[in-house]
C-alpha positions as CSV (number, residue, x, y, z in Angstrom):
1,X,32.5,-4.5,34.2
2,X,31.2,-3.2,30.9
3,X,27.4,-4.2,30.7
4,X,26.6,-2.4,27.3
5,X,28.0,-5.0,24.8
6,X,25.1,-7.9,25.4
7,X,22.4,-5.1,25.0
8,X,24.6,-3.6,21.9
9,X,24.7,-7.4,20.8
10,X,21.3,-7.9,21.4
11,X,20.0,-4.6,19.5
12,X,22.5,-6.1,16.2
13,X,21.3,-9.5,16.0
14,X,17.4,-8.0,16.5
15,X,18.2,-5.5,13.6
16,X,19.9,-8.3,11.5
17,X,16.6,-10.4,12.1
18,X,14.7,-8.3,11.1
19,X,16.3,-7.4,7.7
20,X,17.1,-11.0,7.2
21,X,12.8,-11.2,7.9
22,X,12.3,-9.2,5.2
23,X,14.7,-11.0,2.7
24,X,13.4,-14.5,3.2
25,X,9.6,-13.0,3.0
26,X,11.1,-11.6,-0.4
27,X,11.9,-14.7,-1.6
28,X,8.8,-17.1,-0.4
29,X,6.9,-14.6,-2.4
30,X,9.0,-14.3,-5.5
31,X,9.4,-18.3,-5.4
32,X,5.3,-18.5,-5.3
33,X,5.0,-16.3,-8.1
34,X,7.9,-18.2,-10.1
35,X,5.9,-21.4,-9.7
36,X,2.6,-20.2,-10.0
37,X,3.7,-19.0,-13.7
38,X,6.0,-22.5,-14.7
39,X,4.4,-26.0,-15.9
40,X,4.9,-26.1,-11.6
41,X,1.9,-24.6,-11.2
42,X,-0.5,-27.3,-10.9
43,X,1.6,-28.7,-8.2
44,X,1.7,-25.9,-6.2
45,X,-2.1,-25.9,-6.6
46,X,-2.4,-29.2,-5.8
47,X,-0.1,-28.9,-2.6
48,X,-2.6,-25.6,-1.1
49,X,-5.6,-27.6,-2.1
50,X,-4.4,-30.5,-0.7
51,X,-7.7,-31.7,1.9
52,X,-6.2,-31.8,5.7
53,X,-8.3,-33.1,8.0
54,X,-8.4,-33.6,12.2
55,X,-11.2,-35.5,13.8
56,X,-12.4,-36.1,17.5
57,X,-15.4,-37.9,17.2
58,X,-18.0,-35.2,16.4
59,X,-15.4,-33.0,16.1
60,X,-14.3,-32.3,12.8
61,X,-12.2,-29.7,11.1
62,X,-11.7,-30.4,7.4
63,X,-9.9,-27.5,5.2
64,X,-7.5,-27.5,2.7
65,X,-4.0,-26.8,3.4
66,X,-4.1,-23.1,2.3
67,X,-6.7,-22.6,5.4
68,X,-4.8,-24.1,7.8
69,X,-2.1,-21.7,6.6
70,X,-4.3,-18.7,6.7
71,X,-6.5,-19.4,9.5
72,X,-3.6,-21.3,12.0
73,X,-0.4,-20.4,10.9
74,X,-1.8,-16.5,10.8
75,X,-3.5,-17.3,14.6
76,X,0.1,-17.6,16.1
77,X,1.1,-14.1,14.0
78,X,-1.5,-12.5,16.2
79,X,-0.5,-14.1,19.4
80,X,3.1,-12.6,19.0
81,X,1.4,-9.5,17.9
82,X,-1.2,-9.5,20.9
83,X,2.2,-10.2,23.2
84,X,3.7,-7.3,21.7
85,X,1.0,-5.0,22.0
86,X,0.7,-5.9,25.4
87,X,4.0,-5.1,26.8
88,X,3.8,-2.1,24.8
89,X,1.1,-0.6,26.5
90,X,2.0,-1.8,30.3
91,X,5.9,-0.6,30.0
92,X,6.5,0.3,26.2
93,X,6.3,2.9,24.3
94,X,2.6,2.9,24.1
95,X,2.6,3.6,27.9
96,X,3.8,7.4,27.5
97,X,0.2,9.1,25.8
98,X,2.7,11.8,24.5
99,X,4.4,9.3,22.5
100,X,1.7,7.8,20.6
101,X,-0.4,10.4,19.4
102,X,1.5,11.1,16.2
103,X,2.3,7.4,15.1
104,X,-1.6,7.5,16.3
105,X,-3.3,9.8,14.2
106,X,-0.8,8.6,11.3
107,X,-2.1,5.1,11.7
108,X,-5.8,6.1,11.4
109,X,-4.9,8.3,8.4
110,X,-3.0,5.4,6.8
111,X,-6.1,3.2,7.2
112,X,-8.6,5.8,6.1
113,X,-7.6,7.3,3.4
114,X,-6.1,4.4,1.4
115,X,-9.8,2.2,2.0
116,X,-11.7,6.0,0.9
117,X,-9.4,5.6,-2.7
118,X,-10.6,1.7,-2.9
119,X,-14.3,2.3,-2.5
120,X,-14.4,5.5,-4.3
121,X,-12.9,3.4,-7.2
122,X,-15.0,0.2,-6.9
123,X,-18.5,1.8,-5.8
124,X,-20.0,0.4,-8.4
125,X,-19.2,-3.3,-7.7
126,X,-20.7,-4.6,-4.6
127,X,-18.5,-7.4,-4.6
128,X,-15.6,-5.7,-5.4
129,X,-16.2,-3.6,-2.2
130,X,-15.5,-6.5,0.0
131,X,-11.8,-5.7,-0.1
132,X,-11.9,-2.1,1.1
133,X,-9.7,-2.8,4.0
134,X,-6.7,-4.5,1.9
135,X,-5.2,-1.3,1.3
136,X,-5.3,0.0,4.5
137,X,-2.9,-2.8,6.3
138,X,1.0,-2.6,6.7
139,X,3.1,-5.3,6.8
140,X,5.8,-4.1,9.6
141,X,8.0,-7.2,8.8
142,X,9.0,-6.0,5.2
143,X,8.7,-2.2,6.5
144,X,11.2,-3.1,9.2
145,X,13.7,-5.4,6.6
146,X,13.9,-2.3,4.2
147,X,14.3,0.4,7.3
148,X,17.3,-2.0,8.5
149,X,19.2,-1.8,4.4
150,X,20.0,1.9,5.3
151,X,21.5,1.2,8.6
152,X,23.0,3.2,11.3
153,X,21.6,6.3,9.9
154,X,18.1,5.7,11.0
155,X,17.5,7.4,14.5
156,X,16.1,5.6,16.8
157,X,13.0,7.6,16.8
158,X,12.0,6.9,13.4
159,X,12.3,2.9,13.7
160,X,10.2,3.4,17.1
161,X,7.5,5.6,15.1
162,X,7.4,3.2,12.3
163,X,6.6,0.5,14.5
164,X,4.0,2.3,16.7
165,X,2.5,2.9,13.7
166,X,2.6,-0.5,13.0
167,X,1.1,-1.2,15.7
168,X,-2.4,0.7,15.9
169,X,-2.1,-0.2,12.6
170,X,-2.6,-4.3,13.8
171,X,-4.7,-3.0,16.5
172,X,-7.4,-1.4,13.3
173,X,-6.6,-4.7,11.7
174,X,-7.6,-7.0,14.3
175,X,-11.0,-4.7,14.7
176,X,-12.0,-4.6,10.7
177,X,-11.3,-8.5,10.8
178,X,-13.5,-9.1,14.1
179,X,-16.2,-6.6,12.5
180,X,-16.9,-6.8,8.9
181,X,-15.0,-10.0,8.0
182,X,-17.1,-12.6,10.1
183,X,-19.2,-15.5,8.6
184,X,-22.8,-16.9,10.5
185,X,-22.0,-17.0,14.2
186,X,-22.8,-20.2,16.0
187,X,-23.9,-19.1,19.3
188,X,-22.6,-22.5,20.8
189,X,-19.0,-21.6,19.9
190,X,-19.2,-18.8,21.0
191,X,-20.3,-19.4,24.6
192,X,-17.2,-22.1,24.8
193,X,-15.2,-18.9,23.6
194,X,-17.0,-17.1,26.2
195,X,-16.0,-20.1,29.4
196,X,-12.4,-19.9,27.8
197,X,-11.9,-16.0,28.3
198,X,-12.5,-16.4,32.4
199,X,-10.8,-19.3,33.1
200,X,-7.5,-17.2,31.3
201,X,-8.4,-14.3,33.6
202,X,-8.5,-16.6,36.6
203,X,-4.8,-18.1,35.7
204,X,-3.5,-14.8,35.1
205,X,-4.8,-13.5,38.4
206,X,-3.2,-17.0,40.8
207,X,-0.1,-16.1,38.9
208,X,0.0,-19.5,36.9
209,X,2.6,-19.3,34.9
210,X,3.1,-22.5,32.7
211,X,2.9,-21.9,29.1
212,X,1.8,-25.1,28.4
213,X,-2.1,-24.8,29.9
214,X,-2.6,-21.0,28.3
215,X,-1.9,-22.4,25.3
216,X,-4.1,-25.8,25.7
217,X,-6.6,-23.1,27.2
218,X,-5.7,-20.9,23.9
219,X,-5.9,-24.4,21.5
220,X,-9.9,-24.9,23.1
221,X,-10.6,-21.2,22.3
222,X,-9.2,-21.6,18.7
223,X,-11.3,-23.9,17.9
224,X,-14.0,-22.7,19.7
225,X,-13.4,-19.8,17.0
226,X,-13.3,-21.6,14.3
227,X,-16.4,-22.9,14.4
228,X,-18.2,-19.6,15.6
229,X,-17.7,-18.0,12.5
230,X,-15.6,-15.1,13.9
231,X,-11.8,-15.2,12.3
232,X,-10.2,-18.1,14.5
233,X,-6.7,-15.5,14.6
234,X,-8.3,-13.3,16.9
235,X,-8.1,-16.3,19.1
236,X,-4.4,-15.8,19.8
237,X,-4.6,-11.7,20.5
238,X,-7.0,-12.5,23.2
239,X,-4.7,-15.5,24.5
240,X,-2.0,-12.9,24.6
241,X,-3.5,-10.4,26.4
242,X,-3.8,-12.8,29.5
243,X,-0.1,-14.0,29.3
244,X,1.6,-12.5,32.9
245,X,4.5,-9.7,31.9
246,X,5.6,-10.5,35.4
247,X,6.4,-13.4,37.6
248,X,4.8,-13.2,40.7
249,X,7.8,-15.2,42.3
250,X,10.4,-13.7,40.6
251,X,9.4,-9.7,39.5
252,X,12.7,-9.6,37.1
253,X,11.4,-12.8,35.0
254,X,8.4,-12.0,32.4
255,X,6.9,-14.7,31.0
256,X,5.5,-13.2,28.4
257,X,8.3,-11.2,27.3
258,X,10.1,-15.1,27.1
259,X,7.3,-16.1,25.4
260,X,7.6,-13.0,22.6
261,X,11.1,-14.2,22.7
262,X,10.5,-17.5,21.6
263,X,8.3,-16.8,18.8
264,X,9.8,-13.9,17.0
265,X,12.2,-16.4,14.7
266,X,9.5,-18.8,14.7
267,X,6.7,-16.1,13.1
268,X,9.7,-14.5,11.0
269,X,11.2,-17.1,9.5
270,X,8.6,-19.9,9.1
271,X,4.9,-18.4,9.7
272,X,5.3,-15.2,7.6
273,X,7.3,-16.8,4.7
274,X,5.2,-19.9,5.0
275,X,1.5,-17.6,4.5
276,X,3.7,-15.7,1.3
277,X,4.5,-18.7,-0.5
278,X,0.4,-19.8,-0.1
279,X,-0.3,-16.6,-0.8
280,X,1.7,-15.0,-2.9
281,X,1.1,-17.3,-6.2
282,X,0.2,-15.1,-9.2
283,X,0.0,-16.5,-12.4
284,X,0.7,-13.9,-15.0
285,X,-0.5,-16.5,-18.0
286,X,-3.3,-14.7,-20.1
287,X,-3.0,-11.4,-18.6
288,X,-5.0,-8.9,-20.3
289,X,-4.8,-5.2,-19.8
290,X,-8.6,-5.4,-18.7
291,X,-7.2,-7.3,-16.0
292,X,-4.4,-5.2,-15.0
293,X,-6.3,-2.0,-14.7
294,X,-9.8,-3.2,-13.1
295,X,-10.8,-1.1,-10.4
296,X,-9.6,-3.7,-7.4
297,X,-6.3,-4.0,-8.5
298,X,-6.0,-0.3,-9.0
299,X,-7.6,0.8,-5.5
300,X,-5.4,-1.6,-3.8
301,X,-2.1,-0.3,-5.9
302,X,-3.6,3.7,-5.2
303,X,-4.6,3.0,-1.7
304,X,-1.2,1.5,-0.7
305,X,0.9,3.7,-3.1
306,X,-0.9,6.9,-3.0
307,X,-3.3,6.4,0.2
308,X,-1.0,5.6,2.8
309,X,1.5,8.8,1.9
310,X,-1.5,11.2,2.3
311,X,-2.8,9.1,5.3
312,X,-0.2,9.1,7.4
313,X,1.7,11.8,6.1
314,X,-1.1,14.7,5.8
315,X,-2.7,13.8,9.5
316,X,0.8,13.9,11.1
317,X,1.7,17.2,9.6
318,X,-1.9,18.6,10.7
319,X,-1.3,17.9,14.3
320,X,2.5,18.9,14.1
321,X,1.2,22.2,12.9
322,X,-1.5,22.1,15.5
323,X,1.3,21.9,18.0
324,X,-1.1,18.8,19.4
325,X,1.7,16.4,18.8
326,X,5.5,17.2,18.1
327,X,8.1,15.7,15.6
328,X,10.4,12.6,16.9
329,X,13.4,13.8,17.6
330,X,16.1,13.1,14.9
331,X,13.4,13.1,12.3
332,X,12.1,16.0,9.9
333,X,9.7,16.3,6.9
334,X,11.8,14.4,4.8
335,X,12.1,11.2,6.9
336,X,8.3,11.5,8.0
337,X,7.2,11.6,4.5
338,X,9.7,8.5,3.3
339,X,8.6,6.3,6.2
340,X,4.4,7.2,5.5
341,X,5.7,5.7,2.1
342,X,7.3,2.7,3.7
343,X,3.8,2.4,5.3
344,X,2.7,1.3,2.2
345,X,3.9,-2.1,2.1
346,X,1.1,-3.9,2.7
347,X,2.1,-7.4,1.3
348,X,1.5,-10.2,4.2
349,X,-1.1,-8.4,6.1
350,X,-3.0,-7.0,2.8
351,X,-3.0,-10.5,1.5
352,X,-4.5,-11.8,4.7
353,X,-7.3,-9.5,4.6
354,X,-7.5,-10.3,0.6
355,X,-7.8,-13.6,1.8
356,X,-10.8,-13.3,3.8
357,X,-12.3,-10.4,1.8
358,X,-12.5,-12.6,-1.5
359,X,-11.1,-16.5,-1.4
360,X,-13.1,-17.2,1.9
361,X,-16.1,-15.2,0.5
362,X,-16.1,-17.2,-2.7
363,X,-15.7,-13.9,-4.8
364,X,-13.1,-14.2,-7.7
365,X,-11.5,-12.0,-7.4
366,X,-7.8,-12.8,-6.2
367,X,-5.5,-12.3,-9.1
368,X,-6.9,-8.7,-9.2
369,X,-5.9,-8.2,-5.4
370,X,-2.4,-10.3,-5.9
371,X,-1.5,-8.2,-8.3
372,X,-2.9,-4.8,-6.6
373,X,-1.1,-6.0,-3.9
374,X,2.7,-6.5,-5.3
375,X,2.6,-3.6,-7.0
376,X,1.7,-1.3,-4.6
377,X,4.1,-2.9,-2.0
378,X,6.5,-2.9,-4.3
379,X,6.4,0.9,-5.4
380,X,6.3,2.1,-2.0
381,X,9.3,0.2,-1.0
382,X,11.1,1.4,-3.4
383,X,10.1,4.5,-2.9
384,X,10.2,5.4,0.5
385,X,13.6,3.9,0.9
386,X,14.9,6.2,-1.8
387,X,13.4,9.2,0.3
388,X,14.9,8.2,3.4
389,X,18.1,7.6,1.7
390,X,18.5,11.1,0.7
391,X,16.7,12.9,3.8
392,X,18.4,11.1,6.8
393,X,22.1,11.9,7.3
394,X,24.5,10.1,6.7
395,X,26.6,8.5,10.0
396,X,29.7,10.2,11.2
397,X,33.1,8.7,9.8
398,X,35.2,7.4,12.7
C-alpha cells in the first residue's frame, strides 16, 4: 500500500491554504482602503465604532467593535501561534539547536535594525517614538502566500527558514507587546491571571484533555487580562503553552496538534482578514506631501523595506562566514537575500503593534503608520519575490 499520497495531499492543500491566506488578506485590505476613500467611509467608521458591550453584573466590558477585533479576534491569532511554537520546540524544528541559529540571529537582526532606522528618524518626537517596534514585525501569513506563487521551486529549506524566522520573530513580538506596550496594571487582575496559570498547569499534568475547560479556563484568564492592563492576546500564548501535544491514553493522538488543526482556516480565513479590513482603512482624501514623507511613515516604509534586508540578511551572512551557523541546504545568497526581503512584509502584525502603539495610546498618528505600513509591505513583496524568482532554479521538466 502506497502511504505517501495523503501526506503529498496534505502538504498541497497546506501550500494552497496558505497562498489562498495571503490572497483573501489581499483583498480585506484592498477592500478597507476602497471604502475608507468612497462616500462609504462613514459607514465603515460607523460599523468599527460601533459600541459592543457584555455585562455580568459588575462585570463590564464596553469597547467598540474595532477593539474587540484587535484585542479578541487577535487573542485567538496568538493561541494558534503559542500552539505552533509549542510543538515546534518539543518535536519541530526548533527542537534541533543547529537548526535555529541562523533563522535565529536573522530574526533578531530583522527586529533590530529596522526599529534602529525608526528611532533614528523620529528621535525628535516623543510621541512619534511609540511606534518603534512596527517595523520590526513580519506578517508570515502574506510571507508564506507570496513564497507559495513561485511554487515547486522553493526548497524545502527555505519555506522552513522563512518560517522559523517567523517564528522568533512572534516570539520578540509577543515580548515587546508584554513589555513596553502595557497600560496601568491592576494588581487584582492580575492575581486572577496568576490562580488561572496553576490550575492550567494542574490539567496539563492529570492529562485532562477536553478542550472545552482550557479554553473556559483560557476565557477567565482573558479577561482577567483585559482588565489588568497587560495586552489581553498574550492570554492565548500562555493558554497554548499548557495544551497536552500528547494523549496520555492514546500517545499517537495530540491534542494540541488537533487543536492547531482546527484553527488554522479559522485564523486564515476569518481572523487575519477580519483584523485587515478594521485595520487596514486608509483614506487617501487631503493627502499632502507633508503627510506622506513625515518621519513615522518613513521609518516604518525604511525599517520594513530597507531594515529588514540588512537585519536579517547582514547577521546571517556574519555567522555563515563565522562558520557559527551554515547555509540551508538548497539555498544560496541569492535566495537568503530575496527571503530577508520577504521579511519585510509586515502588514497584519505591524498594524497590530500600530494599533497599540498609537490608536490605544490616543496619539494621532495612524494614517502616518497605515500608510508606512502598505508601502513598505508592499515594496518588499514585490521585491523579494522578484529576487527569488531569478535566484532559485527553476523545477526539472518531466
Amino acid at each position: 500500500m502506497d502511504n505517501s499520497k495523503p501526506a503529498d495531499s496534505f502538504i498541497s492543500n497546506f501550500l494552497k491554504m496558505e497562498s489562498a491566506s495571503g490572497i483573501i488578506l489581499m483583498v480585506a485590505a484592498v477592500l478597507a482602503i476602497i471604502l475608507a476613500n468612497t462616500p462609504l467611509s462613514n459607514f465603515y467608521e460607523l460599523l468599527l465604532s460601533t459600541p459592543v458591550e457584555v455585562r455580568i453584573g459588575a462585570l463590564e466590558i464596553a469597547k467598540p467593535l474595532l477593539l474587540w477585533i484587535n484585542d479578541g479576534l487577535m487573542a485567538i491569532f496568538f493561541f494558534l501561534v503559542g500552539l505552533e511554537l509549542k510543538r515546534e520546540l518539543i518535536e519541530g524544528e526548533l527542537a534541533d539547536f543547529r537548526k535555529v541559529v541562523l533563522p535565529g540571529v536573522g530574526a533578531v537582526g530583522g527586529m533590530l535594525v529596522p526599529a534602529l532606522i525608526y528611532v533614528y528618524l523620529n528621535q525628535h518626537d516623543e510621541a512619534a517614538l511609540k511606534g518603534w517596534a512596527i517595523p520590526a514585525a513580519t506578517d508570515i501569513a502574506f510571507a508564506l502566500g507570496i513564497l507559495a506563487l513561485l511554487g515547486p521551486r522553493v526548497p524545502v529549506s527555505l519555506r522552513i527558514f522563512l518560517t522559523s524566522l517567523a517564528i522568533f520573530d512572534d516570539i520578540g513580538a509577543i515580548v515587546i507587546i508584554a513589555i513596553f506596550y502595557t497600560a496601568k496594571i491592576s494588581v487584582v487582575s492580575l492575581i486572577v491571571v496568576g490562580c488561572c496559570i496553576p490550575i492550567l498547569a494542574i490539567l496539563n499534568r492529570r492529562g485532562v484533555e477536553s478542550k472545552s475547560v482550557y479554553i473556559m479556563i483560557g476565557l477567565i484568564m482573558w479577561v482577567a487580562m483585559l482588565k489588568s492592563g497587560v495586552h489581553a492576546t498574550l492570554a492565548g500564548v500562555i493558554l497554548a503553552f499548557f495544551i497536552p501535544i500528547r494523549s496520555k491514553r492514546d500517545p499517537s493522538v495530540s491534542p494540541l496538534k488537533s487543536l492547531e488543526h482546527d484553527l488554522h482556516s479559522l485564523v486564515a480565513f476569518m481572523v487575519l482578514p477580519v483584523f485587515a479590513f478594521a485595520n487596514a482603512g486608509l483614506n487617501l482624501s487631503g493627502v499632502t506631501a507633508e503627510q506622506v514623507f513625515h518621519s513615522v511613515p518613513v521609518g516604518i516604509a525604511l525599517g520594513l523595506f530597507v531594515g529588514k534586508q540588512i537585519g536579517v540578511f547582514g547577521l546571517c551572512w556574519l555567522f555563515i562566514k563565522l562558520k557559527w551557523a551554515q547555509m540551508p541546504s538548497g539555498m544560496n545568497w541569492g535566495s537568503l537575500y530575496g527571503t530577508a526581503a520577504l521579511c519585510g512584509v509586515g502588514f497584519t502584525m505591524s498594524l497590530f503593534i500600530g494599533s497599540l502603539a498609537f490608536e490605544e495610546t490616543g496619539v494621532n498618528m495612524i494614517f502616518d503608520e497605515r500608510l508606512g505600513i502598505i508601502v513598505g509591505s508592499l515594496t518588499s513583496g514585490i521585491v523579494g519575490y522578484v529576487i527569488l524568482k531569478f535566484s532559485l532554479a527553476k523545477p526539472a521538466q518531466k
